[in-house]
C-alpha positions as CSV (number, residue, x, y, z in Angstrom):
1,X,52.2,-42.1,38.1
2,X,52.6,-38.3,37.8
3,X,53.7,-37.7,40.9
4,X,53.3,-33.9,41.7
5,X,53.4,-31.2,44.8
6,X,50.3,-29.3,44.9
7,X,49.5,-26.3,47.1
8,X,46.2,-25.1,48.4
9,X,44.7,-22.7,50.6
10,X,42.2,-23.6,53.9
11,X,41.2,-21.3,56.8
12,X,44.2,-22.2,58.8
13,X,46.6,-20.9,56.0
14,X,48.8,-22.7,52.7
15,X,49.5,-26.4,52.6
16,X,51.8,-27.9,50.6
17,X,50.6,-32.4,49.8
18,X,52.2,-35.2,48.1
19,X,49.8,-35.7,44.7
20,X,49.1,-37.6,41.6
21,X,47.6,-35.9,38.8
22,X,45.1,-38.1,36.7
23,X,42.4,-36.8,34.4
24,X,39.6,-36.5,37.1
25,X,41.9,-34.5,39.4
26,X,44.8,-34.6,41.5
27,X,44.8,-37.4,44.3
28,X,46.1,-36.4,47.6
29,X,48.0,-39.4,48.0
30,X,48.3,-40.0,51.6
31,X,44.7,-39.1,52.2
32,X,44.3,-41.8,49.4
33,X,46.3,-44.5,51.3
34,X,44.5,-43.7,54.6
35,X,41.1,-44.7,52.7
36,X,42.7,-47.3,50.8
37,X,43.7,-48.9,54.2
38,X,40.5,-48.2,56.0
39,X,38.8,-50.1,53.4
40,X,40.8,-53.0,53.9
41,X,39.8,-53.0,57.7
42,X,43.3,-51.1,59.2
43,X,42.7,-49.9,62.7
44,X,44.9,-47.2,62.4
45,X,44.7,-46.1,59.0
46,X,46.2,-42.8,59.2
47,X,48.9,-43.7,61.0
48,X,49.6,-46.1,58.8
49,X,49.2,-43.6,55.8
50,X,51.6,-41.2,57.3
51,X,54.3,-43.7,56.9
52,X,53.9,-45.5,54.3
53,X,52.9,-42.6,51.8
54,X,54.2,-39.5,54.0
55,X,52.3,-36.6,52.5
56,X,55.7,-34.4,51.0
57,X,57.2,-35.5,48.1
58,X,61.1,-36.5,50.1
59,X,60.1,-38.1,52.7
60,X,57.7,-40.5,50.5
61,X,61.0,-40.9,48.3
62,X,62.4,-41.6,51.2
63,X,60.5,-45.0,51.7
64,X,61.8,-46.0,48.3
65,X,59.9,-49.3,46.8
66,X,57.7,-49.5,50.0
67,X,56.0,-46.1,49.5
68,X,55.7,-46.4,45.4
69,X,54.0,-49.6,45.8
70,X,51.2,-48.2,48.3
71,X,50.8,-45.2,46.5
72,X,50.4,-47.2,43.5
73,X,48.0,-49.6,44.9
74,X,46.3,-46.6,46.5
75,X,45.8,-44.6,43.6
76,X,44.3,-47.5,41.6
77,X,41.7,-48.1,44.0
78,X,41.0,-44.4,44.3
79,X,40.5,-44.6,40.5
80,X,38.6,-47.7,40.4
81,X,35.8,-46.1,42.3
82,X,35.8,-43.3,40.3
83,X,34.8,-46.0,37.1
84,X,31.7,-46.3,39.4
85,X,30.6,-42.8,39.7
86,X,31.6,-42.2,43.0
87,X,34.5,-39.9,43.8
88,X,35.9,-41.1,47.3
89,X,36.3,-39.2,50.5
90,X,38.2,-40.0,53.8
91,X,36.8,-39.9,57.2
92,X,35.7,-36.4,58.5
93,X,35.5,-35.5,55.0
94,X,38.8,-35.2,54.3
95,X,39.3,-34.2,50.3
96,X,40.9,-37.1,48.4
97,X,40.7,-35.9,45.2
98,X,40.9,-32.4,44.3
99,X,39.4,-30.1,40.9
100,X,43.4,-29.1,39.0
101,X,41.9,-25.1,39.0
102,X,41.9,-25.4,42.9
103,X,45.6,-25.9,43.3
104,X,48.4,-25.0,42.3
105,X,51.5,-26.7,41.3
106,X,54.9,-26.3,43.1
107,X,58.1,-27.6,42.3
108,X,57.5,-31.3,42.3
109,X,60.2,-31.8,44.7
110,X,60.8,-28.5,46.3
111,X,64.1,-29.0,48.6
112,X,66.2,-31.9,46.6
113,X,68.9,-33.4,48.7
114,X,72.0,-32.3,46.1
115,X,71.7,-31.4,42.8
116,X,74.0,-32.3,40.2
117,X,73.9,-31.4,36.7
118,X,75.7,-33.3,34.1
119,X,77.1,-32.0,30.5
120,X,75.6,-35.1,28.5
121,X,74.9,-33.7,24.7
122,X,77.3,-33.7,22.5
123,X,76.0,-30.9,20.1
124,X,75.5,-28.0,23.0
125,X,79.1,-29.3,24.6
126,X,80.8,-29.0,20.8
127,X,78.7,-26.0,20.3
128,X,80.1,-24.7,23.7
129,X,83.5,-24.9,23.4
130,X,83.7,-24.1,19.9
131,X,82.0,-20.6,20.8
132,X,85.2,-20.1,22.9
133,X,87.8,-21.5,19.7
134,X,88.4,-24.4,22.1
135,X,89.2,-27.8,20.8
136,X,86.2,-30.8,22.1
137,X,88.3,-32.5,25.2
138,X,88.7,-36.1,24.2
139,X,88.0,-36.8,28.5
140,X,84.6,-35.1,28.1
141,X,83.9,-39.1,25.8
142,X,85.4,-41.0,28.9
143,X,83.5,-39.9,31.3
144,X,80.1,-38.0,32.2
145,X,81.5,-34.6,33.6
146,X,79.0,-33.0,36.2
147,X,78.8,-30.2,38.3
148,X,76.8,-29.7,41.8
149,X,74.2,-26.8,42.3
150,X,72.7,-24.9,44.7
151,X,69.9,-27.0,45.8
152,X,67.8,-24.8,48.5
153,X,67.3,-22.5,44.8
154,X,64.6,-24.8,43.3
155,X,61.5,-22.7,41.5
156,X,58.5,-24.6,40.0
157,X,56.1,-24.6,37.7
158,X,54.9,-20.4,36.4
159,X,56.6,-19.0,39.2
160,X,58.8,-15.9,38.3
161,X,62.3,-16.1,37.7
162,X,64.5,-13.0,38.9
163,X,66.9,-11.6,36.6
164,X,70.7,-12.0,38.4
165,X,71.2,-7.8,39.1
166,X,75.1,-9.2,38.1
167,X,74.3,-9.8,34.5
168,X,73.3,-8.8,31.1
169,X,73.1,-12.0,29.8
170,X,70.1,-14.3,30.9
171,X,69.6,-17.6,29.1
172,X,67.5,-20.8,29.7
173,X,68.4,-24.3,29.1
174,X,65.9,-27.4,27.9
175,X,67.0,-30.8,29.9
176,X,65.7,-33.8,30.9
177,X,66.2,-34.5,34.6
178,X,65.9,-37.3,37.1
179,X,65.3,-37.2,40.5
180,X,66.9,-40.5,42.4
181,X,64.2,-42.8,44.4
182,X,66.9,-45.1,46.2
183,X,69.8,-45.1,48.2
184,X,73.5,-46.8,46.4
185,X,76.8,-46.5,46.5
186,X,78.9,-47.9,43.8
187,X,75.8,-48.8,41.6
188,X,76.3,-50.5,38.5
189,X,75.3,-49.2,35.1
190,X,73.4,-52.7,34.3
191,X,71.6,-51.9,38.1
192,X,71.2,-47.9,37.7
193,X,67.5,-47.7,36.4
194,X,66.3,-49.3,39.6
195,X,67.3,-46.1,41.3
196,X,65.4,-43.6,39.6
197,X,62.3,-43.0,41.0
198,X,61.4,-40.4,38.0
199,X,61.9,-37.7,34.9
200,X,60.9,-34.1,35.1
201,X,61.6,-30.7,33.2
202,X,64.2,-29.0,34.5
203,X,65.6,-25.4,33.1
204,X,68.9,-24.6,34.2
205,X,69.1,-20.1,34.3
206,X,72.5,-19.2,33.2
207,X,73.7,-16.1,33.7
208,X,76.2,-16.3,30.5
209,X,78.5,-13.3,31.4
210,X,79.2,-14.1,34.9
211,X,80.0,-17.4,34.4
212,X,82.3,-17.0,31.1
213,X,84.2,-15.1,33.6
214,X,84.2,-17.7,36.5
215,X,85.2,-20.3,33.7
216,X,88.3,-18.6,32.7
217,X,89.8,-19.6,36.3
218,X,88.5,-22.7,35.8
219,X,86.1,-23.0,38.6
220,X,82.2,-22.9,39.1
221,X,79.8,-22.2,37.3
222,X,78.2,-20.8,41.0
223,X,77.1,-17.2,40.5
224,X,76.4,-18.4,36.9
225,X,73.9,-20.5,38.2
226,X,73.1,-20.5,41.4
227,X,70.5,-17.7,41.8
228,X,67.8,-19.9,40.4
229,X,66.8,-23.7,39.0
230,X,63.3,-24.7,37.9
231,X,61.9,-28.1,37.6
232,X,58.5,-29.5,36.9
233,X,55.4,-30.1,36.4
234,X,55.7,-33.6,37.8
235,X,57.6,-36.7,38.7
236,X,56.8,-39.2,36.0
237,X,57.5,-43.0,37.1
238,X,59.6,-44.5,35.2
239,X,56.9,-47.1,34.8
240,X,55.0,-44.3,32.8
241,X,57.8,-42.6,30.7
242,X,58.9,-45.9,28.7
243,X,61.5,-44.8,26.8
244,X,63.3,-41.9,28.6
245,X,65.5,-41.8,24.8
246,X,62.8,-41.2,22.8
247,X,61.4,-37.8,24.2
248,X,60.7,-34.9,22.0
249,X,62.1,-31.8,23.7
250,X,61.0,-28.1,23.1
251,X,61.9,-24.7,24.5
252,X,59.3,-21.6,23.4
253,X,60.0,-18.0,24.3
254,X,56.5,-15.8,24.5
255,X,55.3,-18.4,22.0
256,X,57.8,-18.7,19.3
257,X,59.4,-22.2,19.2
258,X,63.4,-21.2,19.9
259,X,64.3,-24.8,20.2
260,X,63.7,-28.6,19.1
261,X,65.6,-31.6,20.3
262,X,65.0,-35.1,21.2
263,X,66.6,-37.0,24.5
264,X,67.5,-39.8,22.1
265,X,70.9,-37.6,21.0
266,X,72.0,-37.8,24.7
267,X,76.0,-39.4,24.5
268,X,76.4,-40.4,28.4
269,X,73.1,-42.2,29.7
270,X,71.2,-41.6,33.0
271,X,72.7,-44.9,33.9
272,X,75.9,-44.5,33.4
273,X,75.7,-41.0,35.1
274,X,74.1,-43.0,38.0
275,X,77.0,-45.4,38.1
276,X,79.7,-42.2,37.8
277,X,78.2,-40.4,40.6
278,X,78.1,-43.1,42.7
279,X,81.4,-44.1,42.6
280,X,82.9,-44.0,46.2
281,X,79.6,-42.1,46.9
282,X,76.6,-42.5,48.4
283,X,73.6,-41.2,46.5
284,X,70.2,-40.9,48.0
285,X,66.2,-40.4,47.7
286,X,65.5,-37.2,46.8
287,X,69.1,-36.4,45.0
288,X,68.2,-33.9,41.1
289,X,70.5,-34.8,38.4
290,X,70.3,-32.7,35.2
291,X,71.0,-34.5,31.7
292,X,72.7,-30.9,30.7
293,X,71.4,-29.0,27.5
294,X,69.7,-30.8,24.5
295,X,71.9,-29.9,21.2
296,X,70.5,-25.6,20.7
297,X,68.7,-26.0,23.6
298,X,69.6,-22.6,24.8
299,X,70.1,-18.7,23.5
300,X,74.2,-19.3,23.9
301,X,73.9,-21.9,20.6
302,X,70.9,-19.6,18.7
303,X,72.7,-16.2,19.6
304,X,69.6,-15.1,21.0
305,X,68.6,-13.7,24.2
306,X,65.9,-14.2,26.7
307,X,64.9,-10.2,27.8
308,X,63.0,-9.2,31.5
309,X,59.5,-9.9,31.0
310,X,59.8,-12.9,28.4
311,X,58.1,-16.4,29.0
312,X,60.3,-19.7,28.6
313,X,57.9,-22.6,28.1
314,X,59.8,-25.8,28.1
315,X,58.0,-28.7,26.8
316,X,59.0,-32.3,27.0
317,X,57.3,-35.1,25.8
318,X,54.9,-37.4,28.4
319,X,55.9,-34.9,30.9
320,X,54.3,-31.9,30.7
321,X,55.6,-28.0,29.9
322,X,57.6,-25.8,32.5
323,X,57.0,-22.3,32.1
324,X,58.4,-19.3,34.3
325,X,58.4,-15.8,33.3
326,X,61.8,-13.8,33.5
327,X,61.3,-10.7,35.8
328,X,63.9,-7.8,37.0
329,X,63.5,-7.1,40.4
């Protein structure tokens, strides 16, 4: 599934619902479920819907296996009927599946739990440190390094970014991210895929002055980062993506392809991050972990800077493209 949180606009104001994008449409799925259960003779079908595919994106992650597997179901039947000519609706009318030009796509999963972000290719980490005449770290090959970011800052899909009024030096970086679908603790690397409930886009806004300087006393990044994080379009299952290591990755600024990478040149795996993380540490539903920036995946490496009023359209492979506009003010 491309799992997605769509906004839309009805007399009593803005609503933000849990959807699946397919080619017909986006399914609300928890309108879905409550048809897919009145079909099957449920007395209470929408009470029934409202827990078992809760109509925001963490609190169905929430559910874990339960909730994927009625959404699943759900979203098959929705598109089995569709085969027949008939586009479903719920009782009193309610919308099941809605035209893509009447809503609009958020952040897939607007408020993550934590957000950690992880330094996992080896070119932009080389690249990095040779920019500051720094030898490579021989730790930085024993163990998946990580930082944790300011979750509440999430952005989505073509909304505006705000240029930091604390630097002079904006940048954008291309990474693969992974939002976690169960809760673990001490999770081994053999066991880790079970607990990702999907891959997105995610571009991680440096400000590159502010947080050359927060390095240099070896704490942070925070300011460096912190003002803003975007992911999206969607969640894709890891039932859909296949190969998560076999992804073409591509950044464009105002059309112009600035960088080309491919996920297979990650050193430290999403498993092995998984297992790291989780050491001594409970991870849950709903938790964003970054893969860090594919090898010239941002200006730093190319020596070129993103400028107010530019737009960054990263693009990776079976998910989708992220673009947000860079704006002063």
């Amino acid at each position: 599934m491309k799992l997605c949180t769509m906004e839309f606009t009805t007399a009593l104001g803005k609503h933000q619902r849990l959807g699946a994008v397919m080619e017909q449409g986006i399914v609300d799925l928890n309108a879905a479920c409550a048809w897919h259960l009145l079909k099957k003779g449920e007395a209470q079908p929408f009470r029934l819907a409202n827990a078992l595919v809760p109509s925001n994106m963490l609190n169905f992650l929430q559910g874990e296996l339960t909730s994927m597997t009625f959404a699943k179901a759900s979203l098959d039947d929705v598109q089995q009927e569709m085969k027949s000519g008939t586009t479903p609706v719920g009782l009193n009318e309610t919308t099941i599946v809605f035209n893509r030009n009447d809503v609009t796509l958020r952040a897939p999963l607007p408020r993550p739990t934590s957000m950690r972000d992880f330094y996992a290719f080896e070119q932009h980490v080389k690249k990095g440190f040779e920019k500051r005449g720094e030898q490579m770290p021989p730790e930085w090959y024993e163990m998946p390094v990580y930082y944790k970011g300011a979750h509440w800052s999430i952005i989505g899909p073509d909304e505006n970014v705000h240029w930091p009024s604390y630097t002079e030096k904006f940048d954008y970086e291309l990474e693969l991210a992974i939002i976690i679908g169960k809760q673990g603790r001490n999770i081994p690397e053999t066991k880790a895929r079970e607990y990702i409930a999907g891959f997105t886009i995610m571009n991680d806004f440096s400000a590159r002055d502010m947080q050359r300087k927060e390095m240099k006393v070896r704490l942070g990044p925070a300011k460096g980062k912190d003002f803003a994080t975007a992911i999206g379009p969607v969640l894709v299952t890891t039932d859909e993506i296949g190969d998560p290591y076999k992804l073409k990755m591509t950044a464009k600024i105002n059309g112009e392809v600035w960088s080309e990478g491919n996920s297979h040149s990650i050193y430290h795996s999403f498993e092995k991050m998984i297992a790291f993380a989780s050491q001594d540490e409970t991870l849950y539903p709903g938790d964003l972990i970054g893969s860090g920036t594919v090898g010239t995946g941002c200006g730093l490496e190319l020596d070129r800077w993103v400028k107010p009023g530019d737009l960054m359209e990263l693009e990776i492979e079976k998910i989708g493209v992220l673009r947000n506009k860079v704006v002063r003010g």
